[in-house]
ZADO-1210 file (C-alpha; in nm, 4 decimals, padded with zeros to 6 digits):
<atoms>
<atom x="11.3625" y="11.9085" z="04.5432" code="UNK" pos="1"/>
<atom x="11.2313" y="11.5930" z="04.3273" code="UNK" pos="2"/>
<atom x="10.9308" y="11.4849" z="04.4525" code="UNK" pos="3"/>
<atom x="10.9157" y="11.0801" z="04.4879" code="UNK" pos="4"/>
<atom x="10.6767" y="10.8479" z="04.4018" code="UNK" pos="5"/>
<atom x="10.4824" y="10.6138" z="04.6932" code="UNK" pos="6"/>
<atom x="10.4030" y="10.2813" z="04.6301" code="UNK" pos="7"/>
<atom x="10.0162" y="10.2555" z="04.8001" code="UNK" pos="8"/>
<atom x="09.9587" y="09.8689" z="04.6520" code="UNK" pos="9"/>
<atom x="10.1702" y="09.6319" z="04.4497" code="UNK" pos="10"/>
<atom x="10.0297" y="09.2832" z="04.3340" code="UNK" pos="11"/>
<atom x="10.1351" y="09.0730" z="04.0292" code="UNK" pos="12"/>
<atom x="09.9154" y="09.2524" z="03.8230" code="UNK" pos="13"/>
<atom x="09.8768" y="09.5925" z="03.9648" code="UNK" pos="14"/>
<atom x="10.1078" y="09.8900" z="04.1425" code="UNK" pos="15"/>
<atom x="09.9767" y="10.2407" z="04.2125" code="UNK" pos="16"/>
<atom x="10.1837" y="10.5293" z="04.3700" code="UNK" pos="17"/>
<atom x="10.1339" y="10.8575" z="04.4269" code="UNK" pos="18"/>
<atom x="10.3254" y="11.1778" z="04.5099" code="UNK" pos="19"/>
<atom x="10.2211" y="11.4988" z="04.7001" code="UNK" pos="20"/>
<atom x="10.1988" y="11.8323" z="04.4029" code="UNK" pos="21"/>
<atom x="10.3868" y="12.1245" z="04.5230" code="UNK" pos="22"/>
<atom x="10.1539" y="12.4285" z="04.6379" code="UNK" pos="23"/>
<atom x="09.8022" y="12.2533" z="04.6769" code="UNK" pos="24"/>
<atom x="09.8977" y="11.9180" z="04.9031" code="UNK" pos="25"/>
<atom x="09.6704" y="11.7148" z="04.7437" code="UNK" pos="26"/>
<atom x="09.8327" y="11.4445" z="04.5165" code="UNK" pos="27"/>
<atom x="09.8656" y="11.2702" z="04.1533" code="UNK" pos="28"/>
<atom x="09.8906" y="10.9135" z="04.1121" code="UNK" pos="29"/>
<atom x="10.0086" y="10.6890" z="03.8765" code="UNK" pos="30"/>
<atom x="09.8961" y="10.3132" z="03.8279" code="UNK" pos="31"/>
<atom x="10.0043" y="10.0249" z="03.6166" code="UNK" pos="32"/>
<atom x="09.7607" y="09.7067" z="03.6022" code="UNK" pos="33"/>
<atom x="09.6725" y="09.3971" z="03.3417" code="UNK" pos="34"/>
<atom x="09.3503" y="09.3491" z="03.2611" code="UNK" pos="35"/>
<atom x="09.3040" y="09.0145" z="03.1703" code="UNK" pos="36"/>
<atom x="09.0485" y="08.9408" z="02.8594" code="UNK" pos="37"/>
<atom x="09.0062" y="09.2636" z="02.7835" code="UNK" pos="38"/>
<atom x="09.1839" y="09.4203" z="02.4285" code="UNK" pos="39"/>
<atom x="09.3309" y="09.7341" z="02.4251" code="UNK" pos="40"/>
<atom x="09.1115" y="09.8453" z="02.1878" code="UNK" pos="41"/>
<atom x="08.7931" y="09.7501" z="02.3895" code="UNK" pos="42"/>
<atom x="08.9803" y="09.9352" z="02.6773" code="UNK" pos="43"/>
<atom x="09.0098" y="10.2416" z="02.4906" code="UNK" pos="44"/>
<atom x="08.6443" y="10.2556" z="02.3154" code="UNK" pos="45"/>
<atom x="08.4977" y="10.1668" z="02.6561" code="UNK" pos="46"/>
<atom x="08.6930" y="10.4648" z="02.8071" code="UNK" pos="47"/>
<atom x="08.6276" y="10.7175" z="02.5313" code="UNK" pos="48"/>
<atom x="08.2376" y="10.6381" z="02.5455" code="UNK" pos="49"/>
<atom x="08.0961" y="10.8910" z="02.7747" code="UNK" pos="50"/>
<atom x="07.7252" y="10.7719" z="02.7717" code="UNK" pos="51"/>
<atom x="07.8191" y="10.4044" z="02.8430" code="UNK" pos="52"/>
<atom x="08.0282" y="10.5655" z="03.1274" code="UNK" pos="53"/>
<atom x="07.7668" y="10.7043" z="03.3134" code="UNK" pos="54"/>
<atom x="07.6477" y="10.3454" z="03.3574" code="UNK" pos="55"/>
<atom x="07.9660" y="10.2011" z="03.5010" code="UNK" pos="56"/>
<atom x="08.1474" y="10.4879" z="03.6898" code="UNK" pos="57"/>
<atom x="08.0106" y="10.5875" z="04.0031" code="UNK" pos="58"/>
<atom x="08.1949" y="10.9090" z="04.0104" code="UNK" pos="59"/>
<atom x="08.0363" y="11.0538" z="03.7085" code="UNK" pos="60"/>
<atom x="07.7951" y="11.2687" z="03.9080" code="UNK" pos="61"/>
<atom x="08.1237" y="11.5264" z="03.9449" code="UNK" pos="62"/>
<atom x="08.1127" y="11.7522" z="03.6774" code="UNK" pos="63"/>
<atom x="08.4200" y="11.8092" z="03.4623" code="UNK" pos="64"/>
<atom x="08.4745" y="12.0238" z="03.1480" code="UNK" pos="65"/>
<atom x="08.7568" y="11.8824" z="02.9880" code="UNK" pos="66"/>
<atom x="08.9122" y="11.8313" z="02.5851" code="UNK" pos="67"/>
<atom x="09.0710" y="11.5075" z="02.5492" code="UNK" pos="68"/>
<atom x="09.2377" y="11.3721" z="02.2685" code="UNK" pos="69"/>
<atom x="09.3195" y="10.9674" z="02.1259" code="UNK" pos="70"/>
<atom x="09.5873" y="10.8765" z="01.9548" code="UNK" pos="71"/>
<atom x="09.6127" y="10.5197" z="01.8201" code="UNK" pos="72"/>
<atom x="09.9921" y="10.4604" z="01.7485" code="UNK" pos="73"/>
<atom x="10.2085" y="10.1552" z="01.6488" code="UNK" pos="74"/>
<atom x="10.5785" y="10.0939" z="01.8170" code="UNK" pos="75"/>
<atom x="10.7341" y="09.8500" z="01.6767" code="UNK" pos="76"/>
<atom x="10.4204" y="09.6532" z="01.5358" code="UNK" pos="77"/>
<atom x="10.2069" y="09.6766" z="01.8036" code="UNK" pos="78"/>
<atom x="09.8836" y="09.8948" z="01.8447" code="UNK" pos="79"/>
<atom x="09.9188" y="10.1699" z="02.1561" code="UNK" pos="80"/>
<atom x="09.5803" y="10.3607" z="02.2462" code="UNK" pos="81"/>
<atom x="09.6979" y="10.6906" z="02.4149" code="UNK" pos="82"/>
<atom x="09.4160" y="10.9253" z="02.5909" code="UNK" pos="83"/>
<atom x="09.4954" y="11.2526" z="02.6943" code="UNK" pos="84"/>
<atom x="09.2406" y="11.4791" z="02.8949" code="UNK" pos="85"/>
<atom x="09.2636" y="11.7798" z="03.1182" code="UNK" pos="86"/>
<atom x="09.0051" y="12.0255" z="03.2196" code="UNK" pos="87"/>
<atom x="08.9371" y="12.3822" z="03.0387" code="UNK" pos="88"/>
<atom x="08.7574" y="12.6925" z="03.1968" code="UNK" pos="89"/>
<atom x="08.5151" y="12.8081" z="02.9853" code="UNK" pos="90"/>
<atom x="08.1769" y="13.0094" z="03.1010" code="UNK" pos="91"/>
<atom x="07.9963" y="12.8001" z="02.7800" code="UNK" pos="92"/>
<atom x="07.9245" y="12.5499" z="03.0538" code="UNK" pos="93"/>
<atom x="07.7171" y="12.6756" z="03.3827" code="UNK" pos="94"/>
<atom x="07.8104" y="12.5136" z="03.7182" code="UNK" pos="95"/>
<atom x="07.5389" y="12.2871" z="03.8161" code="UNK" pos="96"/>
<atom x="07.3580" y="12.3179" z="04.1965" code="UNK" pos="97"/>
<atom x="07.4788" y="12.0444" z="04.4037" code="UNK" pos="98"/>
<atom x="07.7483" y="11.9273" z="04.1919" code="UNK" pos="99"/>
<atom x="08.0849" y="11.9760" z="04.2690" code="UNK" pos="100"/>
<atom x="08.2716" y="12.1213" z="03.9633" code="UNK" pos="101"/>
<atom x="08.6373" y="11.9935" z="03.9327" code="UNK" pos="102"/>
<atom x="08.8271" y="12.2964" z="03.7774" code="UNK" pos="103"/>
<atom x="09.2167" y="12.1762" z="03.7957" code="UNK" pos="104"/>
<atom x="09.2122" y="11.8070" z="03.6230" code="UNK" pos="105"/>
<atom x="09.4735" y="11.5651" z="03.4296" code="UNK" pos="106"/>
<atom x="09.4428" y="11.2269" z="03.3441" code="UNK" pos="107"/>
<atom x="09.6484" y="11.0280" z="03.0504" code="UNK" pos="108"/>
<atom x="09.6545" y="10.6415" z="02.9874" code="UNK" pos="109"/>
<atom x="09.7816" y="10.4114" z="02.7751" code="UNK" pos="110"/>
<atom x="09.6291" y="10.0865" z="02.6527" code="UNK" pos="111"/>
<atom x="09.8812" y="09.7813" z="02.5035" code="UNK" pos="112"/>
<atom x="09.8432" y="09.4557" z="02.4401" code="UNK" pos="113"/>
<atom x="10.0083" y="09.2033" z="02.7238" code="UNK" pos="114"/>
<atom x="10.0882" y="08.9805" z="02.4289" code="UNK" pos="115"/>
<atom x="09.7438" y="08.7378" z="02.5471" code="UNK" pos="116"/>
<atom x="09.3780" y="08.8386" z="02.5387" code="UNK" pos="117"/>
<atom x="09.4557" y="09.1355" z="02.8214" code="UNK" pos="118"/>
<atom x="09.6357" y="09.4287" z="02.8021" code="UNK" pos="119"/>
<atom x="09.8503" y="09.6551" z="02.9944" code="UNK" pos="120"/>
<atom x="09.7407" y="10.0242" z="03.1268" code="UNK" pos="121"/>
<atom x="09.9601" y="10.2597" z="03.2291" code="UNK" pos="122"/>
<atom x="09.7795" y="10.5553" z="03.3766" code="UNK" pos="123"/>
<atom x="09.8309" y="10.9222" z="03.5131" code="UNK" pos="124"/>
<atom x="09.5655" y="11.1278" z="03.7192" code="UNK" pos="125"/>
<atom x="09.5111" y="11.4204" z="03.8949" code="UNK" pos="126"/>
<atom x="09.2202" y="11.6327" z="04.0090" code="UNK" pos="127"/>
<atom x="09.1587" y="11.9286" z="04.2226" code="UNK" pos="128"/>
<atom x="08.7783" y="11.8980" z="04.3326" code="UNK" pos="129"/>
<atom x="08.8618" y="12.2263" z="04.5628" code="UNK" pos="130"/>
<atom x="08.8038" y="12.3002" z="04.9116" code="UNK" pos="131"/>
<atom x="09.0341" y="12.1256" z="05.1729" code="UNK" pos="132"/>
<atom x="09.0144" y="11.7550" z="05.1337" code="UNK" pos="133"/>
<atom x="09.0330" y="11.5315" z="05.4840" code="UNK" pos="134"/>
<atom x="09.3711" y="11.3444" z="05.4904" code="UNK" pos="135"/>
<atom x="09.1224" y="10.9769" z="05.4998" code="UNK" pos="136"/>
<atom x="08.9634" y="11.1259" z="05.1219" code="UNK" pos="137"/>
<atom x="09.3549" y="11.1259" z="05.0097" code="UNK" pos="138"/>
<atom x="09.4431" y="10.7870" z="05.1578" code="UNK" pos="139"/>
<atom x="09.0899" y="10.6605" z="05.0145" code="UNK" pos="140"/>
<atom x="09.2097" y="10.8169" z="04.6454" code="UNK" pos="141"/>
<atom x="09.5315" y="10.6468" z="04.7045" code="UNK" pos="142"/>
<atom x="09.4923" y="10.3073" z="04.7812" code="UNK" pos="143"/>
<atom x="09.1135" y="10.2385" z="04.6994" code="UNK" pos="144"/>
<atom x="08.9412" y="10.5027" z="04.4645" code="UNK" pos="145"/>
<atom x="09.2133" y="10.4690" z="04.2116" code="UNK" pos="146"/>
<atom x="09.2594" y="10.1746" z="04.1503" code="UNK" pos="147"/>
<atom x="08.9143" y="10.0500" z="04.1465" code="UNK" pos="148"/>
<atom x="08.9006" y="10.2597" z="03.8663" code="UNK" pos="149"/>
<atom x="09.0347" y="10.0514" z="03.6687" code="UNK" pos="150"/>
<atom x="08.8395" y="09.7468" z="03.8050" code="UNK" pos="151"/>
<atom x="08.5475" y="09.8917" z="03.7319" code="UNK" pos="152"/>
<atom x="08.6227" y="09.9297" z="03.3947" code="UNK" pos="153"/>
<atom x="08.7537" y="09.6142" z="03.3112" code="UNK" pos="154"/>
<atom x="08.3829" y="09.4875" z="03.4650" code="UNK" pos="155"/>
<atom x="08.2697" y="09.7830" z="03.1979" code="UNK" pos="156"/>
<atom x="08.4568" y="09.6197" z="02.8759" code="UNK" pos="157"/>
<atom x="08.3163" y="09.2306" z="02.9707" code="UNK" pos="158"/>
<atom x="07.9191" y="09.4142" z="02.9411" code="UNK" pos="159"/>
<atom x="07.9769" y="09.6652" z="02.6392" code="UNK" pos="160"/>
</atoms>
């Protein structure tokens, strides 16, 4: 049985969906936005720097172990930042009291020019925080928490 994308919010310059994951019932989400005056490049070193993000991410405080990996590619002449990241278990890394430890986490994005001073973002994401979520968490995730996101780093790259 595929599973099929929902549309939460579509505007000019942003549409995120989502889609229920087989076993767990929590769901994965996909967005696409612009982000006017803000380079692809800036996008992707504001996203990659993990000190600056603790000042501009609110939901830093959950603790994830993850590896992630950039590529910087070019398709037919133009520059594509792609950021993969998805947890790892390791015991190197004690859990923390009073900080929720997300074990089951994939995100990727994509960063491209919009042919202005923006660029596009295409971007992937999934997390398992544990625990049995309240349905009004998912529909927050959904069709507020994600893509503010995104807001909140474009915000980020007009202060770094």
């Amino acid at each position: 049985m595929e599973r099929k994308w929902k549309t939460n919010e579509e505007s000019p310059s942003q549409r995120s969906q989502n889609r229920s994951t087989h076993k767990s019932g929590l769901y994965e989400y996909k967005i696409y936005s612009i982000l006017n005056d803000c380079s692809p490049e800036l996008c992707a070193e504001v996203y990659m720097d993990l000190n600056y993000r603790t000042k501009w991410d609110q939901y830093v405080k959950t603790q994830y172990v993850f590896v992630r990996e950039r590529q910087d590619m070019e398709l037919d002449g133009q520059k594509i930042y792609v950021i993969l990241a998805k947890s790892v278990n390791t015991v190197k890394f004690s859990e923390k009291p009073g900080i929720v430890r997300v074990k089951n986490f994939r995100q990727g994005v994509a960063f491209a020019s919009d042919g202005k001073k923006g660029c596009k973002v295409f971007m992937t994401y999934f997390d398992d925080p544990g625990g049995k979520l309240p349905s009004w968490v998912v529909n927050w995730a959904a069709k507020t928490g994600v893509p503010n996101f995104l807001k909140d780093m474009q915000k980020a790259c007009y202060t770094y």
